[in-house]
N, CA and C of each residue as an Amber inpcrd file, in Angstrom:
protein
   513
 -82.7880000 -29.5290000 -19.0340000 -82.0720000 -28.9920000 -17.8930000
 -82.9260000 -29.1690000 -16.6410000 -82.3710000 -29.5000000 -15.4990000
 -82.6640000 -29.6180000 -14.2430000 -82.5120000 -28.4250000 -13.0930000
 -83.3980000 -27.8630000 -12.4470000 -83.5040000 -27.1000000 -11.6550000
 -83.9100000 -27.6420000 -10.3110000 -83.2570000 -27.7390000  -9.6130000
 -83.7850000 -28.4250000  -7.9010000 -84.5100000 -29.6570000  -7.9230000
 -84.0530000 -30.9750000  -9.2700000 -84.5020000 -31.9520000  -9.7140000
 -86.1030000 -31.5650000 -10.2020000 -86.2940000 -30.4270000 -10.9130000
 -87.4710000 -30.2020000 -11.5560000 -86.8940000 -30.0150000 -13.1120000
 -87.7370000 -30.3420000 -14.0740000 -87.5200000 -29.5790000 -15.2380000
 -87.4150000 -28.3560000 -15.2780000 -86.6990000 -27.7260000 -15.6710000
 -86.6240000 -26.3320000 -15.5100000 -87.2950000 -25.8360000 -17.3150000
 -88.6310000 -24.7990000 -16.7810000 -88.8770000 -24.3840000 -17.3320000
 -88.8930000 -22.6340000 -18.1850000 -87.9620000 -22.8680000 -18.8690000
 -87.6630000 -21.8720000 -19.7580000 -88.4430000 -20.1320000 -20.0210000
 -90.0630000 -20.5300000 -19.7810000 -90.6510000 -19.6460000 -20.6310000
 -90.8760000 -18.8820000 -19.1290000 -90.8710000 -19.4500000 -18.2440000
 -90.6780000 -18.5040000 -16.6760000 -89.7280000 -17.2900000 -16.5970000
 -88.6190000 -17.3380000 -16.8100000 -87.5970000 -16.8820000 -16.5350000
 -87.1570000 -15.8810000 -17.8730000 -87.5450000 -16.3460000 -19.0690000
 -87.2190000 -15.6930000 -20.3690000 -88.0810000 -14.4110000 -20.1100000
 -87.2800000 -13.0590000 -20.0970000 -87.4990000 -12.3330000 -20.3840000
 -87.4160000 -11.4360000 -21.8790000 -88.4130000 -10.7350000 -22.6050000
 -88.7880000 -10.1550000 -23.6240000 -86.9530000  -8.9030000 -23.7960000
 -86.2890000  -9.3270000 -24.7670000 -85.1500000  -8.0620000 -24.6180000
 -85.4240000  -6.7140000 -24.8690000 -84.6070000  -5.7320000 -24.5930000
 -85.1000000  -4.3450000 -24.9980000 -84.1850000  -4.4410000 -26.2370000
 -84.6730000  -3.6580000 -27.0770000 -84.4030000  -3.4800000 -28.4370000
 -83.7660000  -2.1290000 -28.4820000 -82.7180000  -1.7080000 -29.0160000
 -82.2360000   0.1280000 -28.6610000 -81.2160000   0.1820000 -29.8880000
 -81.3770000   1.3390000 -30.2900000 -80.3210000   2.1320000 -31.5510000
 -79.4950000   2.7380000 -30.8610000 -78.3740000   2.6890000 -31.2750000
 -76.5580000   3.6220000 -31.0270000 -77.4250000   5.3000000 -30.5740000
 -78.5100000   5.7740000 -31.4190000 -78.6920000   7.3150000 -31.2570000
 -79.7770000   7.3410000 -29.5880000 -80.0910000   6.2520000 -29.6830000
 -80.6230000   6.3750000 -28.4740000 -80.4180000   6.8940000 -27.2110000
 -80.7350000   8.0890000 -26.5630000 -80.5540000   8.5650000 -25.1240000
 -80.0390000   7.6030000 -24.1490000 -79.0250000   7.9390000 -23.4140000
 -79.0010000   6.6670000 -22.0790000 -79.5870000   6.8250000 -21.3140000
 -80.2730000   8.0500000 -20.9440000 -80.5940000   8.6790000 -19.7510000
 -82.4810000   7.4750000 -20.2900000 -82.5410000   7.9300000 -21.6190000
 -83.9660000   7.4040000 -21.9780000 -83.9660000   5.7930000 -22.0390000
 -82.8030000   4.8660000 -22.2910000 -82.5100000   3.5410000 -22.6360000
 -82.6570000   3.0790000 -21.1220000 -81.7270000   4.2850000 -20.3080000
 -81.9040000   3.7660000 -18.6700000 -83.0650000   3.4690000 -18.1880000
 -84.1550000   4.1090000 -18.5430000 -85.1660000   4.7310000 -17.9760000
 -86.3110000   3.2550000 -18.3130000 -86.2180000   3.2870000 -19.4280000
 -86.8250000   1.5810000 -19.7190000 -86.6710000   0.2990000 -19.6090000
 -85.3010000   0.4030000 -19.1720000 -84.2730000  -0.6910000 -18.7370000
 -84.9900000  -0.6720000 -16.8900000 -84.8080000   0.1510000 -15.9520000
 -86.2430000   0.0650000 -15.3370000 -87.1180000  -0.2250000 -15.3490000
 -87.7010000   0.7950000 -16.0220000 -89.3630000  -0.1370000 -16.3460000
 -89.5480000  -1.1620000 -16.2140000 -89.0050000  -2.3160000 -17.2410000
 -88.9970000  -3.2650000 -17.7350000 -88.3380000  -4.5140000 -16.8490000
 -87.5580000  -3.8010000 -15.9010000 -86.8080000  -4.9440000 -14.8740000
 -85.5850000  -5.7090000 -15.8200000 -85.1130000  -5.5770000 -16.5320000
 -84.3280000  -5.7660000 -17.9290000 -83.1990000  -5.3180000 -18.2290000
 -82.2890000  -5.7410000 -17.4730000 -80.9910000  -5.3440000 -17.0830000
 -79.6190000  -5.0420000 -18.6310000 -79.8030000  -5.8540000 -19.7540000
 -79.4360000  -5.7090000 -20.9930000 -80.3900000  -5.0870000 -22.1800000
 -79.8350000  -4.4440000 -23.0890000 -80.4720000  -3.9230000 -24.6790000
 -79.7460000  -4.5940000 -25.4360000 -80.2200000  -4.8730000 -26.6140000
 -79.6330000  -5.2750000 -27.6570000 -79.6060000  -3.9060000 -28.8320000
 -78.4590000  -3.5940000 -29.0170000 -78.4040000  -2.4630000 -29.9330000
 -78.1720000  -2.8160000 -31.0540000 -78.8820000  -2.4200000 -31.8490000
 -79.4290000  -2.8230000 -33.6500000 -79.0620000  -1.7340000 -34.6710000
 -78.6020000  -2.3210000 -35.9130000 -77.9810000  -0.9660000 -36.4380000
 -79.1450000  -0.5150000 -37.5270000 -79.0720000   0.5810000 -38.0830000
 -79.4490000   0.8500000 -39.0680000 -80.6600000  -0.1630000 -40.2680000
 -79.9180000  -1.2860000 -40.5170000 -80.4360000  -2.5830000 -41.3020000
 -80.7190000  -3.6790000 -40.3290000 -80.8640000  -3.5370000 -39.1530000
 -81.8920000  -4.2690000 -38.2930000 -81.1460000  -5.5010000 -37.6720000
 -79.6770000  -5.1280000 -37.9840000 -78.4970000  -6.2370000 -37.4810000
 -77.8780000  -5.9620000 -35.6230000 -76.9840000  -6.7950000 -35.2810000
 -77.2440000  -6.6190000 -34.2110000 -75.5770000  -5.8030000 -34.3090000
 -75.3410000  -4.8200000 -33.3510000 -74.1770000  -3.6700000 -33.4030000
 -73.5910000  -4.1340000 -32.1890000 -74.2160000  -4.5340000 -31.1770000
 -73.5900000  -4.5470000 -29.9490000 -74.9190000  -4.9870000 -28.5260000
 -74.1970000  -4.8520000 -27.4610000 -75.3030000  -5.0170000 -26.3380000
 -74.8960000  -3.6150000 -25.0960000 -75.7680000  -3.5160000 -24.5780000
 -75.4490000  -2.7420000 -23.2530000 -76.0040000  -2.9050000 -22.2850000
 -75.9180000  -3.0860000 -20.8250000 -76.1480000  -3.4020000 -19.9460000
 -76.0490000  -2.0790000 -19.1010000 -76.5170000  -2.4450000 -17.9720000
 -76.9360000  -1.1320000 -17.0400000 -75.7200000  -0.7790000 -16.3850000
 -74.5620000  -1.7890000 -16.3190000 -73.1760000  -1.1860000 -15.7700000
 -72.5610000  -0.2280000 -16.9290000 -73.1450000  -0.5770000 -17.8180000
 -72.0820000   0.1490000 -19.1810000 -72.8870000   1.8320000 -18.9110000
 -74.0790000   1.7590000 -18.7230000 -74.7430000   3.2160000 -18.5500000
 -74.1680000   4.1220000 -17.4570000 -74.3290000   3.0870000 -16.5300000
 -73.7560000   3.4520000 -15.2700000 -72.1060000   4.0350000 -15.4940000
 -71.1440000   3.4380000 -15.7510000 -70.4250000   3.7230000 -15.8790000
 -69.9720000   5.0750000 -17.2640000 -70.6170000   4.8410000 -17.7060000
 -70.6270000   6.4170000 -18.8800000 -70.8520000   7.4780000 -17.8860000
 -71.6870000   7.2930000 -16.7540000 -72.2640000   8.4500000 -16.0300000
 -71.2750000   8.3270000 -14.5500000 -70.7520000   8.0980000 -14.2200000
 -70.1890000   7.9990000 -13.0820000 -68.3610000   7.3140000 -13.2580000
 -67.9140000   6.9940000 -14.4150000 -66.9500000   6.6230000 -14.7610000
 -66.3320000   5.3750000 -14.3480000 -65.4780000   4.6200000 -14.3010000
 -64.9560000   3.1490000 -14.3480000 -65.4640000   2.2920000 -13.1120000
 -66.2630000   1.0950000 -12.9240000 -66.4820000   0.8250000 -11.7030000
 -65.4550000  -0.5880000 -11.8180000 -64.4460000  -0.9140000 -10.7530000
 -63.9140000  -1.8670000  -9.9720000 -64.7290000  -2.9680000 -10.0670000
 -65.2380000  -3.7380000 -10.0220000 -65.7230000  -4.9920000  -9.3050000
 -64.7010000  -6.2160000  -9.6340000 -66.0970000  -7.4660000  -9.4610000
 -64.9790000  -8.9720000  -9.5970000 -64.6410000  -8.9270000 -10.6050000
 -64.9020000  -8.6000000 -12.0520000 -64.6030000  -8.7060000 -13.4790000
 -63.8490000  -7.8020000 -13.9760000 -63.1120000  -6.5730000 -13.1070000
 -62.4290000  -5.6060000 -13.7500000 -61.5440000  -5.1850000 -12.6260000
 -60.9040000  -5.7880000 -11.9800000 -60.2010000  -5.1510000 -11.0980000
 -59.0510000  -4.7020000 -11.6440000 -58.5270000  -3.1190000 -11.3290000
 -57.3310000  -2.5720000 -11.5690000 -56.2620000  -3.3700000 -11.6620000
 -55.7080000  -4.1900000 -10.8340000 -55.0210000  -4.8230000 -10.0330000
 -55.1910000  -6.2480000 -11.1610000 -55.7080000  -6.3920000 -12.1370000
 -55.6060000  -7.7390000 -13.2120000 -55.5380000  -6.9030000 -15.0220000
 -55.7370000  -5.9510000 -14.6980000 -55.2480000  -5.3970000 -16.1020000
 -54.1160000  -5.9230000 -17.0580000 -54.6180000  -6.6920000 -18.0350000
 -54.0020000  -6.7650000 -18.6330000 -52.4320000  -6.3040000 -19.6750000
 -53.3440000  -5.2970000 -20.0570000 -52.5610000  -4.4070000 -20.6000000
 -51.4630000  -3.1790000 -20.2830000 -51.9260000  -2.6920000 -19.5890000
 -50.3770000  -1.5680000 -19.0790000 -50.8470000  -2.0410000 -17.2580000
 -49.5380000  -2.0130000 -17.0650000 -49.5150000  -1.9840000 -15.2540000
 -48.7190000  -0.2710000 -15.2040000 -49.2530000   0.0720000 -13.6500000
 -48.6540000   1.2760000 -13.2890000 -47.0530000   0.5940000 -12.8390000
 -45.8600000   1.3750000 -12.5570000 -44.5760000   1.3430000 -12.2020000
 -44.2030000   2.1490000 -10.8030000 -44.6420000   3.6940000 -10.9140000
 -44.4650000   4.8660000 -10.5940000 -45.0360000   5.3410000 -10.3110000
 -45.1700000   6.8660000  -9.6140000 -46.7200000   7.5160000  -9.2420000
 -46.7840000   8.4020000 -11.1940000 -46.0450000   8.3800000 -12.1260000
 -45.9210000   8.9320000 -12.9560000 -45.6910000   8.1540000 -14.3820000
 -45.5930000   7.0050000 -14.2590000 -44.6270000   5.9150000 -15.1140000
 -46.0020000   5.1250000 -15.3230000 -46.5300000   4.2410000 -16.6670000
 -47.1300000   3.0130000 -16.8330000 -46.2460000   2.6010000 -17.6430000
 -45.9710000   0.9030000 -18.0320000 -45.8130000   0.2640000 -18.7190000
 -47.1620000  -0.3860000 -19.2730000 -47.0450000  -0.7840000 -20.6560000
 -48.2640000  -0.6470000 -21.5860000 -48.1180000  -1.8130000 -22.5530000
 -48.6960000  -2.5570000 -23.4110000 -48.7870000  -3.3950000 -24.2640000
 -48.8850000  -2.5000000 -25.5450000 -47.9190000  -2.4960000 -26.4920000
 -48.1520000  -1.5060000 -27.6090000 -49.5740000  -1.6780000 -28.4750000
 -50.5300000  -2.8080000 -28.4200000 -51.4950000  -2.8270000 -29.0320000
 -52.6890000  -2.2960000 -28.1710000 -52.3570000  -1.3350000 -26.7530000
 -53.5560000  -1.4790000 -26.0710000 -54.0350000   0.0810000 -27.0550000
 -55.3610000   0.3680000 -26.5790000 -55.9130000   1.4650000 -27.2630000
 -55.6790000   2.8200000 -26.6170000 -55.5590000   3.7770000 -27.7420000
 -54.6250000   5.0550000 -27.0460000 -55.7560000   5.7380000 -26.2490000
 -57.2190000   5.4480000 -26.6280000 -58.3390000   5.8280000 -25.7290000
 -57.8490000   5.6970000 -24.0940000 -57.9670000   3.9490000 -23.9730000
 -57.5600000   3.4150000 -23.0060000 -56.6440000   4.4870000 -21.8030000
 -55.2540000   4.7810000 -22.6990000 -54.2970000   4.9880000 -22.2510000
 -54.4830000   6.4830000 -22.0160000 -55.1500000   7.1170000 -22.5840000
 -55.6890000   8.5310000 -22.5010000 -56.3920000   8.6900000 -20.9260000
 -57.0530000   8.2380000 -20.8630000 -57.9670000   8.0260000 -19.9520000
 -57.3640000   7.2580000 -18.1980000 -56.2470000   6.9470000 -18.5250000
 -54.9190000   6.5230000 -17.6280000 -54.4070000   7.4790000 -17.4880000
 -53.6510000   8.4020000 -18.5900000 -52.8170000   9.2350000 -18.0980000
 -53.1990000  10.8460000 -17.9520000 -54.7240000  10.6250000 -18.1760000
 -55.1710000  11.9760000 -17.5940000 -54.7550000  13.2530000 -18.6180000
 -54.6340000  12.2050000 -20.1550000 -54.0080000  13.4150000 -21.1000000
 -53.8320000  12.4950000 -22.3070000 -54.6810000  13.9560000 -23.1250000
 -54.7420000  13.7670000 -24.8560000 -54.0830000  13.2470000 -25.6890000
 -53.6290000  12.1780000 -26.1660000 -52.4410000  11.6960000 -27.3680000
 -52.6760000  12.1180000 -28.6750000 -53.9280000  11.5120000 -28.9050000
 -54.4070000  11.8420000 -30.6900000 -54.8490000  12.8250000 -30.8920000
 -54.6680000  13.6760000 -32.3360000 -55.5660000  14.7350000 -32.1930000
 -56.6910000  14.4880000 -33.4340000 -57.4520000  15.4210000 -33.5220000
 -58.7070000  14.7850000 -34.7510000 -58.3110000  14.7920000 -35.9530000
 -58.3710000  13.1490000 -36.6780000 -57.8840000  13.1600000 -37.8100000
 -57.0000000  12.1400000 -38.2350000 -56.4590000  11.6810000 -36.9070000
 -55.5450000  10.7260000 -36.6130000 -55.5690000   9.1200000 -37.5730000
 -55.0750000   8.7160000 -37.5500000 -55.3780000   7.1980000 -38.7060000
 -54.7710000   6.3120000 -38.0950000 -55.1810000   6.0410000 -36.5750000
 -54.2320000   4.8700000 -35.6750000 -55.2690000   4.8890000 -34.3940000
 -55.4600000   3.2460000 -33.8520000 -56.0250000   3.0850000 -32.5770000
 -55.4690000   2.7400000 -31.6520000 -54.2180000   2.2250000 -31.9970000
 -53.2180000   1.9030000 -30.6530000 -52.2210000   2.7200000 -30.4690000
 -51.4440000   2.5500000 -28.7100000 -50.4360000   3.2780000 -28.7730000
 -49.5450000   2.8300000 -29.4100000 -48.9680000   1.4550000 -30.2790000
 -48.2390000   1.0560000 -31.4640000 -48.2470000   2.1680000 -32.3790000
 -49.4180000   2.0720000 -32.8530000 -49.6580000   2.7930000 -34.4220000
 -49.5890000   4.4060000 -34.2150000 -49.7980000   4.8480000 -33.0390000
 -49.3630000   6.7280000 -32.5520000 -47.5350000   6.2130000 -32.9660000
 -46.9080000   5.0710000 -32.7410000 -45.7100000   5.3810000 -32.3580000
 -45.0240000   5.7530000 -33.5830000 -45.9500000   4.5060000 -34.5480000
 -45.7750000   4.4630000 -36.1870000 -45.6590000   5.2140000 -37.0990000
 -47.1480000   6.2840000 -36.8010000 -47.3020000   7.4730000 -37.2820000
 -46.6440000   8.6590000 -36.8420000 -45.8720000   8.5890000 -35.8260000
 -45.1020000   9.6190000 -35.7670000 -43.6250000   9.3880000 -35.6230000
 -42.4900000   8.4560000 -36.0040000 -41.8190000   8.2340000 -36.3470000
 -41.5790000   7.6550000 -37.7530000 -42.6500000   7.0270000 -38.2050000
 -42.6650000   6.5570000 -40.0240000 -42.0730000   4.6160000 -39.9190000
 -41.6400000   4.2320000 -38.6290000 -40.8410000   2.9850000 -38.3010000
 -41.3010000   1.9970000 -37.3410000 -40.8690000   0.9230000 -37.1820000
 -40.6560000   0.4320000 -35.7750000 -39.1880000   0.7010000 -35.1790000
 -39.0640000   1.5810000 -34.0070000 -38.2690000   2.2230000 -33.5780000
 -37.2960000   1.3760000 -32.8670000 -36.3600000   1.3820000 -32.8770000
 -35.1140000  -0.0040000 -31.7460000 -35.5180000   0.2450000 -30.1680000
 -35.3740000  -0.7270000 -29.5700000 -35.8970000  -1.0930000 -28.1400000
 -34.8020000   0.7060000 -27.3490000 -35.5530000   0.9980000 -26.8140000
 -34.8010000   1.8920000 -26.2750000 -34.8310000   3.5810000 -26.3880000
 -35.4870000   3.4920000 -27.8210000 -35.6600000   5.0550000 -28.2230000
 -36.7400000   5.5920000 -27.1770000 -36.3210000   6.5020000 -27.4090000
 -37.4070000   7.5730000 -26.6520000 -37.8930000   8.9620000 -27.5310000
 -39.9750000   8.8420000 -26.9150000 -39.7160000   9.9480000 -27.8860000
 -40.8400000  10.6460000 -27.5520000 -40.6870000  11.8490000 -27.9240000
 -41.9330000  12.6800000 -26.7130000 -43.3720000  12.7090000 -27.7130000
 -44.3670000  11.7720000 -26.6230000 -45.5450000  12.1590000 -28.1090000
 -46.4440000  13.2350000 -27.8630000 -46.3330000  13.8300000 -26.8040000
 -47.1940000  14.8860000 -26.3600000 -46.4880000  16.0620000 -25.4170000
 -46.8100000  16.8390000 -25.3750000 -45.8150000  18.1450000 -24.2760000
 -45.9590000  17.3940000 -23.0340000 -46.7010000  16.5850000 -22.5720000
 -47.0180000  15.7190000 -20.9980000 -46.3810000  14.4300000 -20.8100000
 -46.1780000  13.7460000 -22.3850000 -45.7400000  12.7490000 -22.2080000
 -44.4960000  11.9190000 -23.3270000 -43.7200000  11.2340000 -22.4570000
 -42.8260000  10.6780000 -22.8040000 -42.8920000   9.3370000 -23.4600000
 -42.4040000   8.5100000 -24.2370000 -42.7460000   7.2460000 -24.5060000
 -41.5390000   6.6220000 -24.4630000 -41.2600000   5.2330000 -24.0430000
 -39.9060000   4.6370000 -24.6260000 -39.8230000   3.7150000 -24.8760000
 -39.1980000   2.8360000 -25.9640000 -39.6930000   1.8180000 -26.6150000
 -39.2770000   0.5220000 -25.7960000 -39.8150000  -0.4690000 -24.8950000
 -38.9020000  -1.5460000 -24.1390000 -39.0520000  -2.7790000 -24.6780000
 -39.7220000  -2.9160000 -26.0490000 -39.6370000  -4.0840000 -26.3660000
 -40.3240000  -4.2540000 -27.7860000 -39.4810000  -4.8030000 -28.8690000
 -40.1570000  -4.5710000 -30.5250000 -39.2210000  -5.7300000 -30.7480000
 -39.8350000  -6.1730000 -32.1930000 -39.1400000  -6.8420000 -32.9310000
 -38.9500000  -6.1000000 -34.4940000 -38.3540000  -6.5860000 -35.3250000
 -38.1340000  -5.6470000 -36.4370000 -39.4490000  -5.5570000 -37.2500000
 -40.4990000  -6.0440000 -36.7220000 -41.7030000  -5.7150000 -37.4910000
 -42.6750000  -5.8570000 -36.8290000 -42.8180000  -5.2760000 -35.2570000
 -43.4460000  -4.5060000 -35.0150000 -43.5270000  -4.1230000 -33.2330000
 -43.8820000  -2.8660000 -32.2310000 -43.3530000  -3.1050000 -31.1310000
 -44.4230000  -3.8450000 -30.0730000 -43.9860000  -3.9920000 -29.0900000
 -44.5380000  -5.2800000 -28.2260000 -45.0010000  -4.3250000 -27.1020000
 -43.8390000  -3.4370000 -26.5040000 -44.2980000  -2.3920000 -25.1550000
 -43.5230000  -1.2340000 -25.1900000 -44.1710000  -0.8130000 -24.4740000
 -43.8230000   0.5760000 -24.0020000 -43.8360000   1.1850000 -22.9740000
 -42.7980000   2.0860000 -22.9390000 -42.9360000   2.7250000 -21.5050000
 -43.5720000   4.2580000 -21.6740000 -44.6790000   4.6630000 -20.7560000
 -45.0760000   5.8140000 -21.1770000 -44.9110000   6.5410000 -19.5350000
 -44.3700000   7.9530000 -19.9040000 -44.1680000   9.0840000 -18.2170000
 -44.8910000   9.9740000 -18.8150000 -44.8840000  10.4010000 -17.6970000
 -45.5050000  11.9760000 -17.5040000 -44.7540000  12.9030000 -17.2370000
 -44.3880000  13.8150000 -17.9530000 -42.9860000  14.2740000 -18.2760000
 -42.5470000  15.8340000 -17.7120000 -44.6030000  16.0970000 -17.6860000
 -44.9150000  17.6670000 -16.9040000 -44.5400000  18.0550000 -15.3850000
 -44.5590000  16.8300000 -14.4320000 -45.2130000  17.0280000 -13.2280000
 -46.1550000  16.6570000 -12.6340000 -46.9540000  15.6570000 -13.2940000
 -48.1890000  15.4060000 -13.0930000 -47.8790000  14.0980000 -12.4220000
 -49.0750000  13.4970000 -12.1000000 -49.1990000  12.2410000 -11.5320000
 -50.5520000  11.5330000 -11.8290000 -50.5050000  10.0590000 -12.0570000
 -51.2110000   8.9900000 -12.4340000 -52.8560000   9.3860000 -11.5860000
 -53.5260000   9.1640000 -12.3700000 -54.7370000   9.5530000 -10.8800000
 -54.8610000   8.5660000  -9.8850000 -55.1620000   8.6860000  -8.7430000
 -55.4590000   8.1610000  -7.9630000 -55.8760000   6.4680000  -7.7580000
 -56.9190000   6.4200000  -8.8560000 -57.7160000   5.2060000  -8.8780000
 -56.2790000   3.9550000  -9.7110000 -55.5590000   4.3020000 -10.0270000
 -54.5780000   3.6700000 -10.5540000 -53.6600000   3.4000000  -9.7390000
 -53.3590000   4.5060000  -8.2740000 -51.5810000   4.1130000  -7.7900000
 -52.3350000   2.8470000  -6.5530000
């Protein structure tokens, strides 16, 4: 590889990774991630395999909640778009976390055996429901089915059924 018609040399620039376990503190992972000038960890499980990575936006954002930039803008979401100050439309496979965290209110409760809002719909009707049903999955919220095939649904429409409204960072 070429750098400003120089060889570009590798062992300059390679930095040593931080090494970090799932039980690890963020506040303490942050803190060395400093130190170190070392903007990623590599998180290792148990048997010395690799579990995942984290970076200093992912910390950041645990502590200060969702940040916007070029790689995540509201406004390219894939998965559910807002409609309404009260209304999202949703991709039935997105995650009910996700959607929790959108509508400012609890879906699952502990114990649950489903990660999407599909499989909440599954588990509490026993079916894939015909385009159109509606069905309340929470005292806050409404769901309605806008698009399935006979084996399995595609979207959904989810309201807020209390009074409430979408937060802010969404309308």
């Amino acid at each position: 590889m070429l750098a400003a018609g120089q060889p570009l040399q590798l062992e300059k620039i390679i930095r040593k990774p931080i090494i970090s376990t799932a039980s690890m503190k963020l506040i303490d992972l942050l803190a060395e991630m400093r130190k170190s000038c070392v903007q990623i960890s590599i998180v290792i499980d148990e048997y010395g395999g690799t579990d995942g990575i984290v970076t200093i936006e992912d910390i950041i954002e645990e502590i200060v909640g969702r940040i916007d930039d070029e790689h995540n803008k509201k406004s390219d979401n894939d998965n559910f778009r807002v409609v309404t100050k009260d209304t999202i439309i949703s991709n039935a496979r997105v995650k009910v976390e996700e959607l929790e965290l959108a509508l400012g209110v609890e879906l699952k409760t502990p114990g649950d055996e489903f990660d999407t809002i599909g499989g909440l719909v599954l588990a509490k009707i026993g079916n894939v429901p015909a385009i159109g049903t509606k069905i309340n999955i929470s005292d806050q919220v409404e769901l309605e089915v806008i698009d399935a095939n006979p084996r399995s649904l595609k979207e959904v429409k989810l309201r807020l059924n209390d009074g409430s409204i979408l937060p802010n960072c969404l309308l």
